[in-house]
N, C-alpha and C positions, 0 to 999 in steps of 0.2 A: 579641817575647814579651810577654805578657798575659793579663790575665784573662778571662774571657770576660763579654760586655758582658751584660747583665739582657735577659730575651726581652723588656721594654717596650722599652726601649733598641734594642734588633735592630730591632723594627716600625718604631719610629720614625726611623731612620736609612734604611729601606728606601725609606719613603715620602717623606723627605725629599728624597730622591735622584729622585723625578718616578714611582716605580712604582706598578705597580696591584698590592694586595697583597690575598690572600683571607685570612683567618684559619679553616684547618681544624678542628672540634672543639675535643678538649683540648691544639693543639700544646704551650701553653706549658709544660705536665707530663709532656707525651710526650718519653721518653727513653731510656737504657740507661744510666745511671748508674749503676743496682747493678749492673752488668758493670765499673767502672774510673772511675778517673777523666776526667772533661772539662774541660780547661787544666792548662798553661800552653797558649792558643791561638796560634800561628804565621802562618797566613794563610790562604787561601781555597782549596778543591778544585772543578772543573768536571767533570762528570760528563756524560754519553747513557744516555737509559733502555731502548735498545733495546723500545720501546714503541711501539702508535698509539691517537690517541684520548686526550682530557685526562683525562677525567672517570677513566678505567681507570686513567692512567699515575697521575692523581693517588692517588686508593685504595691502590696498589700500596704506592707510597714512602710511602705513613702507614701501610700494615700489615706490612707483606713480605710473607715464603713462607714455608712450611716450614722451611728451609733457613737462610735469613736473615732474624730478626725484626724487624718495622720499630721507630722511623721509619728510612727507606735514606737520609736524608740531613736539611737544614735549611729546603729549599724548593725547590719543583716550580718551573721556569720552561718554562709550556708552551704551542706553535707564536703563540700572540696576546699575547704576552709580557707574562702575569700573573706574576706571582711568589704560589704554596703553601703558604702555611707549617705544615709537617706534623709539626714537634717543634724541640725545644729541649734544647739539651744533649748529652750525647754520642749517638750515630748511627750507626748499623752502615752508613755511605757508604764509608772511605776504605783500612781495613783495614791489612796489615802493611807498610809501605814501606821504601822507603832511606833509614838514617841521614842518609848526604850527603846527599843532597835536602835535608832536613829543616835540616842545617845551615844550606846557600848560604841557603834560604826565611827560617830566622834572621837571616844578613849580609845580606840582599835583595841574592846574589851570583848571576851564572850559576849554570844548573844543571847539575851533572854527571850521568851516566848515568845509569838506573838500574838496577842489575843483584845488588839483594839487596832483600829484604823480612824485617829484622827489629824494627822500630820500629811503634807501636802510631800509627798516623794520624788514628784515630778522636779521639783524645785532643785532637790539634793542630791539626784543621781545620775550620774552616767550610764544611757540603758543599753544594753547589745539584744537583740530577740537572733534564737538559735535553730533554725530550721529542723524538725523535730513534730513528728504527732503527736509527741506526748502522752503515749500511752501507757510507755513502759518497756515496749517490744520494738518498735523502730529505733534501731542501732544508733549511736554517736560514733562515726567513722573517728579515728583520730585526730586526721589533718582536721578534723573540727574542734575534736576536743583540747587540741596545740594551737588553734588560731584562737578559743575561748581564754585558753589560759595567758595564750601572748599579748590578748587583746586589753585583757585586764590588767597586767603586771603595766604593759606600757603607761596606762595611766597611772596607777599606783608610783611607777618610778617617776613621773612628771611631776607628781605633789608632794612625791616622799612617803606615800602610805605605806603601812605594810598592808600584808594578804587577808588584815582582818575588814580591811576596806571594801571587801568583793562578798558581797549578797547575792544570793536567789530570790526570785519573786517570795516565795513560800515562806520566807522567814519573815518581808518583811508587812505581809498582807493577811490577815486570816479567812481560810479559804482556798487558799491559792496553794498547787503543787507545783509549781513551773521553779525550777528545770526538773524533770523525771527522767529520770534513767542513768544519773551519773549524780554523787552524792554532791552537794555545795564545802564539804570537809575535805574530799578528795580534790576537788579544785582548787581549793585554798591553798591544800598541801603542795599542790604543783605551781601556783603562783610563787609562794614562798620559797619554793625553792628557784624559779627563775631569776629570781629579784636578787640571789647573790652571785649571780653572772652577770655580766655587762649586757645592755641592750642589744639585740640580735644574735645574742649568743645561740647554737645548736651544738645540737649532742652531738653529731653525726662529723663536725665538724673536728678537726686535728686538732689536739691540746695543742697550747703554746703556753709558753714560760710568760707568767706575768712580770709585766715590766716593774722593772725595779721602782719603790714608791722618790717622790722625791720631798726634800724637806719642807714644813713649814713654819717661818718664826721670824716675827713681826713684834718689836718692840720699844716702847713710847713712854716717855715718862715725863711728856709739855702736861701741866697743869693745864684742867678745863673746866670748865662749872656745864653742870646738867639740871635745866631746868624741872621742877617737879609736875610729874604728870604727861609729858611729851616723850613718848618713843624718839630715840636720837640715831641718830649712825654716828659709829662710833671713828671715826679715824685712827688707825693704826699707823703710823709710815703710810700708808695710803689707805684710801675708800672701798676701792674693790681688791675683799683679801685674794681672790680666785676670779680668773675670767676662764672661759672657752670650757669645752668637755671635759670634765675631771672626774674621779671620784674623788673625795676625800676624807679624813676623820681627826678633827680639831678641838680643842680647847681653847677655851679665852680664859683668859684670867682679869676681871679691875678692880683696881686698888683706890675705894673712897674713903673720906670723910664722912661718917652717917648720923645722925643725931638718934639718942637712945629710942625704940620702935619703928622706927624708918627701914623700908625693905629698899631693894636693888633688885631689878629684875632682866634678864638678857636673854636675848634670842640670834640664832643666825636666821639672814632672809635671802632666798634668792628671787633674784632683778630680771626679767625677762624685756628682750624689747619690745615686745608692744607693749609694755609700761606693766603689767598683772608682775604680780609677786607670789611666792610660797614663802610662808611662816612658819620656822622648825616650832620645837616644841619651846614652854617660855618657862626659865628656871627662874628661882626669886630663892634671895638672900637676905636674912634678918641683918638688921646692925648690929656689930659687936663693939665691945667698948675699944677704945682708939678708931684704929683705921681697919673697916671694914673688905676682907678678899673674898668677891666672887666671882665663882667659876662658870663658866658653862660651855657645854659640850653637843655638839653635835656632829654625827656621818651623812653621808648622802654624795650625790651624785650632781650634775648639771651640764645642759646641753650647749651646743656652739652658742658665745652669744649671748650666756645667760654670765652672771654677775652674784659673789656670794660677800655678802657684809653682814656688819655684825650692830644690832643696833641694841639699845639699853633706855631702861624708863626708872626714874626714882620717886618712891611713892613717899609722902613725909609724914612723921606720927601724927602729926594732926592737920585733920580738913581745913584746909583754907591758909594754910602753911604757904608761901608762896616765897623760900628762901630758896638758892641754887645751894647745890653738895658741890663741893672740888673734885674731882676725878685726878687721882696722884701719877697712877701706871697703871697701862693696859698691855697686854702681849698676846699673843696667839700663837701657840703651838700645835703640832702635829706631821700630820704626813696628807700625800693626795698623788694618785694615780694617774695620769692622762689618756 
């Protein structure tokens, strides 16, 4: 779950990822906003335009029909594996779907069936429609089926999802067969496997020796009190553990004070500058008698510019509890790549 990343931010993550990106008119104002909100965004929808012809298919999904006003999605990906981009922002692509769907898409858990449509999809997906009649017998040239895959991973590595973040219409609408002709498992499978290469990585291209990782280890031990109920940043030796492009994979460690039933709960966040954030996943630690250690862990990646810190919430055993905990030592460990 997150915000939806800034349409510059969208470009640039697209193009980082090795694609050919056109910029349509006014995509980055073209929307349907004043119909609902757009985010909290979940993950990626793949669509068939039942369409031939780029130049038409493209038109189509920046205007609609009658019927259905455009933009029908977030970008055209068509037969010569350009990537369209025809609007920003909410999208008349993915329409009413299943709850559950939208949950597992949440836990990046299998998908269960889908056999109701009453959740607003529009709101929660990033949509690509893929030039395609949909029949079954009109081919997926490759450069289509690598610009689908590439198109998808690049947002996934933006918020940190994995491949379980990338949906077909078909799963998440009853009724609906879109994409046909190329399985949503088989696509998964090649997203997942992109997403443990660096962005724009190609096959085709010369190995090279990964650089060597370099250390990380940040350690604090100023006494601090952590109000209860308020997400904090935690200061290490400094605020931001990580700036500029990196990969990384860290542990925190902090050392409270908790009173008996009292959890500790920590996340890493990354800081983008037009102010939107991604929120790892959030570990919680019970109290233990003395002084309570927790941990928490997380890998991922971030782009020029972006900002990785570590924030912490103390929840206290009982409602309406309004004592601070002392925060004794924090550190941070691991490695990270650039």
């Amino acid at each position: 779950m997150a915000d939806p990343m800034s349409a510059g931010s969208f470009l640039q993550v697209l193009r980082a990822e090795g694609l050919d990106v056109v910029e349509v008119g006014d995509w980055r104002d073209h929307n349907r906003n004043h119909k609902g909100p757009w985010g909290p965004v979940n993950g990626v929808m793949i669509h068939h335009t039942v369409t031939r012809g780029s130049a038409h298919t493209v038109e189509l999904c920046r205007r609609g029909h009658a019927d259905l006003p455009g933009p029908l999605c977030h970008g055209v990906i068509t037969k010569d594996g350009r990537v369209h981009l025809v609007g920003y922002g909410r999208a008349n692509h993915a329409g009413l779907g299943d709850d559950d769907v939208l949950r597992a898409v949440v836990a990046e858990q299998p998908l269960p069936r889908d056999n109701e449509a009453n959740t607003d999809g529009n709101r929660h997906f990033y949509g690509f429609e893929c030039e395609n009649l949909g029949d079954g017998k009109d081919p997926w040239p490759e450069a289509q089926l690598e610009a689908i895959e590439r198109a998808a991973a690049a947002v996934c590595r933006h918020h940190g999802w994995d491949e379980r973040s990338v949906i077909g219409h078909l799963e998440w609408q009853p009724g609906k067969v879109d994409p046909r002709g190329f399985t949503m498992a088989s696509m998964r499978a090649r997203v997942q496997a992109r997403l443990t290469h660096h962005a724009g990585w190609s096959a085709d291209a010369p190995e090279q020796e990964e650089e060597m990782p370099h250390p990380i280890g940040w350690y604090d031990t100023q006494d601090r009190e952590l109000q209860p109920g308020k997400w904090t940043t935690l200061r290490i030796e400094k605020t931001d553990l990580l700036t500029g492009a990196v990969r990384y994979d860290a542990m925190a460690q902090v050392q409270a004070k908790l009173p008996a039933g009292a959890t500790l709960q920590g996340r890493f966040v990354h800081v983008r500058p037009d102010g939107s954030r991604w929120t790892g996943p959030i570990c919680e630690r019970p109290a233990t008698d003395g002084s309570t250690f927790a941990d928490f862990h997380n890998k991922g990646s971030i782009v020029a510019n972006e900002k990785v810190r570590l924030e912490v919430i103390y929840y206290p055993a009982k409602a309406g509890d309004k004592k601070p905990i002392t925060i004794t030592t924090a550190y941070v460990r691991g490695l990270y790549w650039k």
